[in-house]
C-alpha positions as CSV (number, residue, x, y, z in Angstrom):
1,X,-19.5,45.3,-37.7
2,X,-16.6,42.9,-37.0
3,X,-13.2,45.0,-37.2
4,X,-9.8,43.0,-38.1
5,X,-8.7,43.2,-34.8
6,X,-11.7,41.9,-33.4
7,X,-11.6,38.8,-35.9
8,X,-7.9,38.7,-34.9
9,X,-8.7,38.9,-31.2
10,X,-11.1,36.3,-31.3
11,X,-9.1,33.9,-33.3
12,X,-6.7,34.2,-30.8
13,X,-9.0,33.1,-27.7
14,X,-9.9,29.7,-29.5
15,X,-6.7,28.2,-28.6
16,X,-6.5,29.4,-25.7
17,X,-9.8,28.2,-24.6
18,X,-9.1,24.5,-26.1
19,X,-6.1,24.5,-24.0
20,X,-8.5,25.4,-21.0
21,X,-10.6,23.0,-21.9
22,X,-8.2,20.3,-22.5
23,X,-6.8,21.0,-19.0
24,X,-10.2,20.5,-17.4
25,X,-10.4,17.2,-19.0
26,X,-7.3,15.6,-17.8
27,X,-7.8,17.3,-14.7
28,X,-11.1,15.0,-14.4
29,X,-9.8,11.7,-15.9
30,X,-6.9,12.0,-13.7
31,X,-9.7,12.7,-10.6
32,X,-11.6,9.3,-12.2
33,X,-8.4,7.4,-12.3
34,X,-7.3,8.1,-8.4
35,X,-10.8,7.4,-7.3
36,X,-10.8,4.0,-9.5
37,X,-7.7,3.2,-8.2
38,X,-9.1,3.6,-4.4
39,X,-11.8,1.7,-5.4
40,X,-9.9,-1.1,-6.7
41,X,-7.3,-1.3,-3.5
42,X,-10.0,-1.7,-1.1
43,X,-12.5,-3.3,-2.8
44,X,-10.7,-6.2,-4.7
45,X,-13.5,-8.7,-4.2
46,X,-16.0,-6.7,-6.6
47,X,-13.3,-6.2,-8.9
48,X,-13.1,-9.9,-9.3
49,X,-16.7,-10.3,-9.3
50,X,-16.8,-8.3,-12.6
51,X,-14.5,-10.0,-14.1
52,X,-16.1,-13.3,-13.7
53,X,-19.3,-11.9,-14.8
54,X,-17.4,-11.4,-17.8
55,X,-16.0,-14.5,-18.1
56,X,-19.2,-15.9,-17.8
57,X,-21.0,-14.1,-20.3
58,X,-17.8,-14.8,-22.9
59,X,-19.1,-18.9,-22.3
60,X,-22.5,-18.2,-22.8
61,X,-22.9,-15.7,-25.4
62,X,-21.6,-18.0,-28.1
63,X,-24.5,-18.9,-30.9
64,X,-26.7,-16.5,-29.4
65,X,-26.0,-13.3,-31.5
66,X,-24.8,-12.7,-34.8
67,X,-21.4,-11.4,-34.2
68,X,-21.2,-14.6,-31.1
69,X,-17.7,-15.6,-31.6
70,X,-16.4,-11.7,-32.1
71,X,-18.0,-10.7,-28.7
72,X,-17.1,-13.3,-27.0
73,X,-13.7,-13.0,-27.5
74,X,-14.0,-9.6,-26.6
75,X,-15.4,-10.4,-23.4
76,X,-13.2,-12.4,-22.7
77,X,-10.1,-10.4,-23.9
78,X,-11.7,-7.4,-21.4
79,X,-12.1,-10.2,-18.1
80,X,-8.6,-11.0,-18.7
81,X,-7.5,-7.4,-18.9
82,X,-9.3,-6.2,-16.2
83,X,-7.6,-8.8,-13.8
84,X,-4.5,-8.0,-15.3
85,X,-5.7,-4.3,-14.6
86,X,-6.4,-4.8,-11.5
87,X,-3.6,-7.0,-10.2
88,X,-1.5,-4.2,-11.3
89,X,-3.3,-2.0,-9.1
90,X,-3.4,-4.1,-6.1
91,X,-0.1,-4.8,-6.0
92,X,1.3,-1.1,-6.5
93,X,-1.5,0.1,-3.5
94,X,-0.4,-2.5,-1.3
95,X,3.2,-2.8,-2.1
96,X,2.9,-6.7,-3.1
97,X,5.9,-8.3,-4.6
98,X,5.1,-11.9,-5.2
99,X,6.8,-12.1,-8.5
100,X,10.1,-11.7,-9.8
101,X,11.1,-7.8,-10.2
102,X,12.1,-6.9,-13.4
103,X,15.8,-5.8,-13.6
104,X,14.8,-2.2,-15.1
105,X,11.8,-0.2,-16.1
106,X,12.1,-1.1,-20.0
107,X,11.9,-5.1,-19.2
108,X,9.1,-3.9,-16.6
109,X,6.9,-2.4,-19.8
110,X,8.4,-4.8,-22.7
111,X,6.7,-7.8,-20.0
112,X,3.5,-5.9,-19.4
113,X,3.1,-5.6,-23.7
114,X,4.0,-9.2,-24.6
115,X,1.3,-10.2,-21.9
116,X,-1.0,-7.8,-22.8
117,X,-1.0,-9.3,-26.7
118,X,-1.2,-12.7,-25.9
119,X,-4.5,-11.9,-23.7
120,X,-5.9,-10.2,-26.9
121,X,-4.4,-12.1,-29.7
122,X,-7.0,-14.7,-30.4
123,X,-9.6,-11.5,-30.6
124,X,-7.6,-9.9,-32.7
125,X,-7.0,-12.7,-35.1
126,X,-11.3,-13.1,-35.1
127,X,-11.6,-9.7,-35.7
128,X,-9.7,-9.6,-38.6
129,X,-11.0,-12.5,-39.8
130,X,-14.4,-11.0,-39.7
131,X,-13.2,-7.8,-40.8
132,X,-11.1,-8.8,-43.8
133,X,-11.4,-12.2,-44.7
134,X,-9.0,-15.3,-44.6
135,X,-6.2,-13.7,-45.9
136,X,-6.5,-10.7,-43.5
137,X,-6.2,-13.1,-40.7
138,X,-3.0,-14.6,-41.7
139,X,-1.5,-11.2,-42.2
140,X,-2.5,-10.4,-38.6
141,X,-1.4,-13.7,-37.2
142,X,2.2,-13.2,-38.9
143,X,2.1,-9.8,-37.8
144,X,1.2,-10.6,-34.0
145,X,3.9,-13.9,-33.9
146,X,6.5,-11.8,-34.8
147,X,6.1,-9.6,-32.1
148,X,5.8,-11.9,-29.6
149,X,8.6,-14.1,-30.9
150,X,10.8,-10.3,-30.9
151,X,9.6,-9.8,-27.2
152,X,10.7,-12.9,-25.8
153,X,14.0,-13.1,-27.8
154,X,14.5,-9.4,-26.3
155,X,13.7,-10.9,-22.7
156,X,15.7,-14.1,-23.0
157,X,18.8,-12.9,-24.2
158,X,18.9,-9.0,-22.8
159,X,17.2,-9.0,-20.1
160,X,18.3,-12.6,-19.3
161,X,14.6,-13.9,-18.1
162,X,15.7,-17.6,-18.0
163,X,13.2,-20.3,-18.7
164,X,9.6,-17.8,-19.6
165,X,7.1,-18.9,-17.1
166,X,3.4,-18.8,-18.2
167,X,1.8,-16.7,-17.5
168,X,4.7,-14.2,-17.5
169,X,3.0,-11.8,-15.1
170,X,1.5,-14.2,-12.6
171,X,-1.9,-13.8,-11.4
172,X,-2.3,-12.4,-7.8
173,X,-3.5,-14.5,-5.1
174,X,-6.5,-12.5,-4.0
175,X,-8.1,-15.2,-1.9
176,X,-5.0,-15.6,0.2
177,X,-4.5,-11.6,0.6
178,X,-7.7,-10.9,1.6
179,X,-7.8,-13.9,4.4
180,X,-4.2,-12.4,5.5
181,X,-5.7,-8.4,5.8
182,X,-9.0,-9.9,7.7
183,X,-7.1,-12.0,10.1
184,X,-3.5,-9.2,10.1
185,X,-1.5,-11.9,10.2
186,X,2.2,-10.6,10.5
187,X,2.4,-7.5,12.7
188,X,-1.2,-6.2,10.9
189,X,0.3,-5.0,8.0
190,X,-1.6,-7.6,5.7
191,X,-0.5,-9.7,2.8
192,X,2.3,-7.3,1.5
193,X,4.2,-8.1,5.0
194,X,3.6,-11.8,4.1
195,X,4.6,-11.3,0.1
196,X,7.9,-9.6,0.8
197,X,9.1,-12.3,3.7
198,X,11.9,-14.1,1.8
199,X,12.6,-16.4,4.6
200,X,9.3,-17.2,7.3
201,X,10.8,-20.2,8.8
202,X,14.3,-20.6,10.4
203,X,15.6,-24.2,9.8
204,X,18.0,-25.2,12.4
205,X,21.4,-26.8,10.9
206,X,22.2,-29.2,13.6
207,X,18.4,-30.9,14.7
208,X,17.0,-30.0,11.3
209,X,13.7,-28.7,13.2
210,X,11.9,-25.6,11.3
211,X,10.1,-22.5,13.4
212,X,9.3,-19.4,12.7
213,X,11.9,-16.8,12.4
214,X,11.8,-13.5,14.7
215,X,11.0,-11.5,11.4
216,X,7.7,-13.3,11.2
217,X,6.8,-12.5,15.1
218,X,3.8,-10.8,15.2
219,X,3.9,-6.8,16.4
220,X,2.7,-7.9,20.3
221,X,5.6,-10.4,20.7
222,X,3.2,-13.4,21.0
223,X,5.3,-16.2,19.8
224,X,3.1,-19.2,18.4
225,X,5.2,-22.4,17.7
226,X,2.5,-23.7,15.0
227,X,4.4,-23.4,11.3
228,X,2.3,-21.2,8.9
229,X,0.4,-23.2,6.1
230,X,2.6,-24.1,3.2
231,X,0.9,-21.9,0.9
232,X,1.7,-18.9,3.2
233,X,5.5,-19.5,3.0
234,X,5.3,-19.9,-0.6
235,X,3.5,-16.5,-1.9
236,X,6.4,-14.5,-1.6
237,X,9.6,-17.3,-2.8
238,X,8.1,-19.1,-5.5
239,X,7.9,-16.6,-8.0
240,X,10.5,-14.3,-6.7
241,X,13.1,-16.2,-7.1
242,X,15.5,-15.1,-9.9
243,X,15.6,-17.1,-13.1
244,X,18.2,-19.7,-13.2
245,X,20.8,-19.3,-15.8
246,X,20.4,-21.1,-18.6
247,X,23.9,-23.1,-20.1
248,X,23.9,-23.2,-24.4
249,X,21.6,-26.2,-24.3
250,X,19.3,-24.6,-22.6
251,X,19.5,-21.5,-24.3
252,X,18.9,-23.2,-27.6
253,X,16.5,-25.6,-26.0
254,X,14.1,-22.2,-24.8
255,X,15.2,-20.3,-28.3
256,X,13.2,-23.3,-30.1
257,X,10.6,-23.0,-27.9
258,X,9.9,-19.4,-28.4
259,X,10.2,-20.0,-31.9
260,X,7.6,-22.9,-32.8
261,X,4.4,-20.3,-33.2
262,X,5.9,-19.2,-36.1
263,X,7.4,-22.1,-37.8
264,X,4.3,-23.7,-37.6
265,X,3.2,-20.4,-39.4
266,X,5.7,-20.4,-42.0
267,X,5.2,-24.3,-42.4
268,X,1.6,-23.5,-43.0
269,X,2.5,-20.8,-45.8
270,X,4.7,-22.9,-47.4
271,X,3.2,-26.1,-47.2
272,X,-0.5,-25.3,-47.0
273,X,-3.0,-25.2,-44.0
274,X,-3.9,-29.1,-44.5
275,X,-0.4,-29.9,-44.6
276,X,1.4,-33.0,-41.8
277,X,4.9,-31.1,-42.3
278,X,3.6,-27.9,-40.2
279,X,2.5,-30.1,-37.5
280,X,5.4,-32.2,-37.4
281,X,7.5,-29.1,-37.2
282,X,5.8,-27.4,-35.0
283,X,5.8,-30.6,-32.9
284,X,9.3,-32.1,-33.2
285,X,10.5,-28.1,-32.5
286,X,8.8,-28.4,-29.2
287,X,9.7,-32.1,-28.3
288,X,13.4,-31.1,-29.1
289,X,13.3,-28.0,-27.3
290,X,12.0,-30.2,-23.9
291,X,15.3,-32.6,-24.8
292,X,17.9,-30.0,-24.7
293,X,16.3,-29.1,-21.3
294,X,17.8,-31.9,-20.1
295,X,17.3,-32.8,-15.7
296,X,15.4,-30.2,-14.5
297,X,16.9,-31.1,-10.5
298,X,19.0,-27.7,-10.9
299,X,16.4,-25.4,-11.7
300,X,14.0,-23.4,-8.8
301,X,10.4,-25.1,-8.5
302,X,8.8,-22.3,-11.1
303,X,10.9,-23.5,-14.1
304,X,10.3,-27.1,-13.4
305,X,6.7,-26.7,-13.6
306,X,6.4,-24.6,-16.5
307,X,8.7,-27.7,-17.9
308,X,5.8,-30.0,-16.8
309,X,2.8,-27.9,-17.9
310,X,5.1,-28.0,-21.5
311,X,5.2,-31.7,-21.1
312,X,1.5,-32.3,-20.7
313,X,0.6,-29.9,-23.4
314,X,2.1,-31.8,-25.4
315,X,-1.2,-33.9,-25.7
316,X,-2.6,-30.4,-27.5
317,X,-1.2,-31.7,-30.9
318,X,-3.8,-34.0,-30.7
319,X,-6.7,-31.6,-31.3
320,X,-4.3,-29.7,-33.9
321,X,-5.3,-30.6,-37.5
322,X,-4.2,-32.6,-39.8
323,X,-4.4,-35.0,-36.6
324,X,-7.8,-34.1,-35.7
325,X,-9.3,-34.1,-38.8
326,X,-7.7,-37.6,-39.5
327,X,-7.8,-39.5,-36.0
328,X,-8.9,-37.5,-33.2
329,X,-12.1,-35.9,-34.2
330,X,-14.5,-38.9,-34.4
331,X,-13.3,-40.5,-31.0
332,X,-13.8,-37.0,-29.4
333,X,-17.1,-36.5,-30.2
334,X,-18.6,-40.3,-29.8
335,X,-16.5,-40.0,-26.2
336,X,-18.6,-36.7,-25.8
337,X,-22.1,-38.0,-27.0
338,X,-21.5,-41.3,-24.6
339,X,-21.0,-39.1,-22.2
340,X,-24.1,-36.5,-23.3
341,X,-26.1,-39.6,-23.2
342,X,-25.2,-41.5,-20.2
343,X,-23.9,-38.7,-17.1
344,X,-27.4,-37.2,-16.0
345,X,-27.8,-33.1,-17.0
346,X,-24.3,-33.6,-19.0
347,X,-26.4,-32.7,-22.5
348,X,-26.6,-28.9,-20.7
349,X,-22.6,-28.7,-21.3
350,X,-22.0,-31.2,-23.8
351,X,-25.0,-30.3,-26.6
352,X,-23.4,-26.8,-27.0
353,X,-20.0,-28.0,-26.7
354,X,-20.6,-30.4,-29.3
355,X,-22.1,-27.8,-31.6
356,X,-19.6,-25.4,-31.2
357,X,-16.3,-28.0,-31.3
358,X,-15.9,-27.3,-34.7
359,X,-15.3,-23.2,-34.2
360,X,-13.4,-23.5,-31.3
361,X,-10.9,-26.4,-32.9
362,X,-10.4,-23.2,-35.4
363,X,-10.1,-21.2,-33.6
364,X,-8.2,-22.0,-30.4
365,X,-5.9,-25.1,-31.5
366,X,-3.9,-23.8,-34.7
367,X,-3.3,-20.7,-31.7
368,X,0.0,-20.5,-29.8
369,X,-1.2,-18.2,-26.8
370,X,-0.9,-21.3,-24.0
């Protein structure tokens, strides 16, 4: 027979064993996440292998199962976050600073979140569509513009990021770090040594000649007069440089641009999905925001070719409807049967890709992730 205080007793040894438990458990996740993290800092090449086998199967999975589009989104959505995982990773283990620091913590995390929904955002909008119909989806999309219109006001104007660069957290250059460790280049402290050199090369003021500067001497004072390869002077300047201020123009100019995703939404709402007056919004928005850029010959090389890659994006509007449905479309695919019929083994890529146009027109080109 149970007394009170033997109920009471025991009632009192439940939390205190949860507690326990729960103690245990992030004990072992914490264990998991060190080891993962190990794993990941000195064996970056099967990271990357994973990811591409994720990739992969995102291309191939489409019209193959029932719920195709769904998962391949979502494998694609996890290859991206992976590398963006494990870049993270990387960099913190090895100390890599080949992008511009943030100016605090809170810019830091508000970066990592804005880049972190635009990786998912097209799997999100599929997943609601699936989930709870058309109008579902355009709830979601309005919801997940504003968000990323708030982030990148919040950047621009507080945190004073400049021109946003695509993608905002660049990806690392793995191929480069790993040829720097297995060759330890730069005093044998690998690629960090090579990421953090602002200056490699010394250029001389009066004969104009470049040659390696005594920072970049290697730890057993062999001096070799050959310059490094371009690409190794650039990993640690290009995208550490700090963003160029931007005069009212310009501010206007990147305000449009940052806006355009969701004036093209609010066009659609108001005007309807089949509309011209979205599209030309969405696309004199963008072609006035390039015009109050004005010369880009003041701004560092990383703004000047995210002002290209704007330029020749451009040429998306094409494939956005109405102006696929009315011009674009029928040249597209007669351009890709010629090609099915003519280009030997071509009608392995271009059959599906043909089929599954339509879906990824849809899908990828009324979306404002690029």
């Amino acid at each position: 027979m149970v007394t009170a205080s033997g109920r009471e007793n025991e009632s009192a040894s439940i939390p205190k064993f949860w507690i326990e438990a729960l103690k245990l458990v992030a004990a072992k996740l914490n264990y998991i996440q060190e080891r993962y993290r190990e794993f990941v800092a000195n064996n970056i090449e099967i990271a990357s292998r994973l990811e591409s086998v994720l990739k992969f199967l995102s291309y191939i999975v489409p019209g193959r199962f029932g719920a195709s589009e769904a998962l391949a989104e979502l494998l694609f959505s996890a290859s991206q976050l992976l590398a963006l995982l494990h870049d993270w990773i990387y960099r913190e283990e090895k100390g890599i600073k080949d992008f511009s620091p943030a100016s605090c913590e809170e810019q830091t995390r508000m970066t990592l979140w804005l880049t972190v929904i635009e990786t998912v955002e097209v799997f999100i909008e599929v997943g609601a569509d699936r989930i709870w119909g058309e109008i579902g989806k355009w709830i979601v999309i309005v919801i997940v513009q504003i968000a990323k219109v708030a982030l990148r006001y919040l950047l621009l104007f507080k945190y004073k990021s400049g021109i946003q660069l695509t993608p905002l957290i660049p990806s690392l250059d793995r191929e480069f770090c790993l040829h720097e460790t297995k060759k330890d280049w730069a005093d044998g402290k690998s690629c960090e040594s090579v990421s953090n050199k602002e200056e490699v090369l010394w250029h001389g003021k009066r004969t104009n000649r470049s040659v390696r500067s005594l920072t970049s001497v290697s730890a057993d004072g062999l001096r070799t007069w050959k310059l490094p390869a371009e690409k190794e002077i650039q990993t640690g300047s290009e995208r550490s440089q700090s963003p160029s201020r931007l005069s009212a123009k310009r501010l206007i100019g990147e305000s449009l641009y940052i806006s355009r995703p969701l004036i093209h939404v609010i066009g659609m709402f108001m005007f309807g999905q089949k509309s011209w007056t979205p599209w030309l919004l969405a696309c004199g928005t963008e072609l006035s925001s390039l015009c109050l850029m004005g010369d880009p010959s003041d701004l560092n090389k990383s703004e000047k070719a995210e002002l290209s890659r704007r330029t020749i994006l451009l040429a998306f509007y094409m494939l956005r409807s109405p102006f696929y449905d009315t011009y674009s479309k029928k040249r597209v695919i007669s351009f890709l049967k010629y090609l099915n019929i003519t280009v030997p083994g071509c009608s392995l890529i271009i059959g599906p890709l043909v089929e599954y146009l339509p879906v990824w027109q849809k899908t990828y080109f009324y979306n404002w992730a690029n």
